[in-house]
N, C-alpha and C positions, 0 to 999 in steps of 0.2 A: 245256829243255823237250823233253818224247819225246811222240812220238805214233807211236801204234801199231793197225792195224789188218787184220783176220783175212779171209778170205774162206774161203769151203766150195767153192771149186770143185775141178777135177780136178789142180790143183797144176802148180808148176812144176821138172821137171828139172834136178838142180844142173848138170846141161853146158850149161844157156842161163842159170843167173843173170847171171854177165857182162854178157851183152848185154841183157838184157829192161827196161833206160831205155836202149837206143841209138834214135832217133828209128824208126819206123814197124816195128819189131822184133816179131814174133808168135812167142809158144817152140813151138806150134803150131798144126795147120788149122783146127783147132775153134775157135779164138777168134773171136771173134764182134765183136771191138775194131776197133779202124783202129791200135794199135803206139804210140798217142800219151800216151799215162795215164801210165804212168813217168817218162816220159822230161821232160815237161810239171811233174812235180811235184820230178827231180832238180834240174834247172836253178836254181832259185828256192833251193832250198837250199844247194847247193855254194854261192851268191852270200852265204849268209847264214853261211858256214865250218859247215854242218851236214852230216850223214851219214845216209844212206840204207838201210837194210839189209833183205837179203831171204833168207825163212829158208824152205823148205819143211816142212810138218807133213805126215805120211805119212798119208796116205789121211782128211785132212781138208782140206786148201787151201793156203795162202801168206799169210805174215806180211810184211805192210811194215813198218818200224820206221821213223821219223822222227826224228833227234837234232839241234837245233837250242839253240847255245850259249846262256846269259843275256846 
């Protein structure tokens, strides 16, 4: 199963993919988050041998991708 979803906001810099599901992690100031969204929905996955993937789209936002095995 994939689940995959877009956001419009101001994107995220491939020098903080890495880290952006490390627990209370902001790629920047503007975030308006508390760091916990990622990192909240990695955990659950890795548990279920699924993969996480984070893609920037240029001057439209950030793709989560969700791949969770049958």
């Amino acid at each position: 199963m994939t689940i995959t979803v877009r956001d419009n906001g101001i994107g995220i810099d491939q020098e903080y993919m890495n880290h952006i599901s490390e627990m209370y992690y902001k790629a920047n100031e503007r975030s308006t988050g508390d760091g916990l969204g990622l990192y909240l929905v990695r955990k659950p996955v890795e548990k279920l041998n699924g993969a996480l993937e984070l893609k920037k789209i240029l001057k439209v936002g950030t793709e989560v991708k969700i791949t969770i095995p049958n």
